[in-house]
Structure formats: structure tokens, C-alpha cells
N, C-alpha and C positions, 0 to 999 in steps of 0.2 A: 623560404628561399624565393629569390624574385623570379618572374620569367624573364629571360631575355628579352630584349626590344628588338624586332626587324628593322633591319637599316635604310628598308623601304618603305617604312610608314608613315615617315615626314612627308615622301615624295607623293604617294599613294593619296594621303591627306590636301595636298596642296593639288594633284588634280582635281580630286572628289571637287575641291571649292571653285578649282577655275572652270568647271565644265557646267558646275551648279546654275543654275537661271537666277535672275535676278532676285523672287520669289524667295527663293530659298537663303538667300542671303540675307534678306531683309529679316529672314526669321531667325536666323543666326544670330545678326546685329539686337533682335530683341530680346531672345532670350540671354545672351551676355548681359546687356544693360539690366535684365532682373533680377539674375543671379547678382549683380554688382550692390543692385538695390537690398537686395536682400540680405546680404553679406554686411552690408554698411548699418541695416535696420537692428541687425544680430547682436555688433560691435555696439550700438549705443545703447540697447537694450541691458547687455551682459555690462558693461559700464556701468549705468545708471543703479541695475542691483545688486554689484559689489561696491558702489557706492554707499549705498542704501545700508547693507548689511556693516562694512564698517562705520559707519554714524550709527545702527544701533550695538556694535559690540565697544565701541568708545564713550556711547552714553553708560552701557549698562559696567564697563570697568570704572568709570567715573562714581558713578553713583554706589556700587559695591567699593569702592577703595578711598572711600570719604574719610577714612581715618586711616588709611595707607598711603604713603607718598613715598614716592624716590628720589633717591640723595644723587645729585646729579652727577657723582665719582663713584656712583657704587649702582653695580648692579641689583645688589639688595634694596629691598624698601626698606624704610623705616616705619615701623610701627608708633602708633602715638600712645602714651603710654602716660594716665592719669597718675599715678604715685610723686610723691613729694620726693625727690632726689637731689642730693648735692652734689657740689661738682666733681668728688672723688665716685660718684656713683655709689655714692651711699646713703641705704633709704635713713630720711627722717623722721618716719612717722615710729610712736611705739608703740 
């Protein structure tokens, strides 16, 4: 369960910064900009390795399903399937 939020924490907040010295502001201003840095370093990182990770589970479904294809109406694959068959799907070979 959450705590409630004091209805005077904004206000409380917003002296804390207008009484703050310049000083202290400047250090606000930089840690924001790190945290923003850092945040954004995260995002192209985490990117970059689910990137990564589907190019290698697309190589490796590629290369396991060399003889499996999907029929572009059908959720099923089709299997390729060396037997000599006619067109009633009936084998030729005896």
C-alpha cells in the first residue's frame, strides 16, 4: 500500500531550492544532466543487445529451419519432404 503524499511537499521542495545558493543549484543542474546521460547510455546499450541477441536467434532459426519454411497462409511450416509423390499424394516409389 502506498504512503500518502503530504500536500506540502511540493511547496516544502520549491523553498528548499529558492533559499539554496547558487552552489547548490549548479550541483542539481549536474547531477540531472548525469543521470539524463546515463539513462540515455542504458537505452542504447539495452538496444544495441536485444539487437544483437535477435540477429543471433534469426541466424540460428535460419540455419536450423533450412529445410523448414512457412507457407505464407498458414501458420504451420511445411516440411520438405524427399519422397517421390503425385499429385493425389500418392507415393510412387515401390
Amino acid at each position: 500500500m502506498s504512503t500518502p503524499i503530504d500536500p506540502d511537499a511540493r511547496k516544502e521542495v520549491n523553498d528548499a531550492i529558492a533559499n539554496a545558493g547558487s552552489a547548490a543549484i549548479g550541483q542539481l543542474v549536474d547531477t540531472a544532466r548525469s543521470s539524463q546521460r546515463k539513462r540515455e547510455e542504458n537505452r542504447r546499450e539495452k538496444e544495441r543487445r536485444e539487437a544483437e541477441e535477435a540477429a543471433a536467434a534469426a541466424a540460428a532459426a535460419a540455419q536450423a529451419g533450412s529445410s523448414v519454411r512457412a507457407h505464407p497462409h498458414s501458420p504451420q511450416p511445411i516440411i520438405s519432404d524427399n519422397s517421390q509423390t503425385q499429385q493425389g499424394g500418392q507415393n510412387t516409389s515401390t
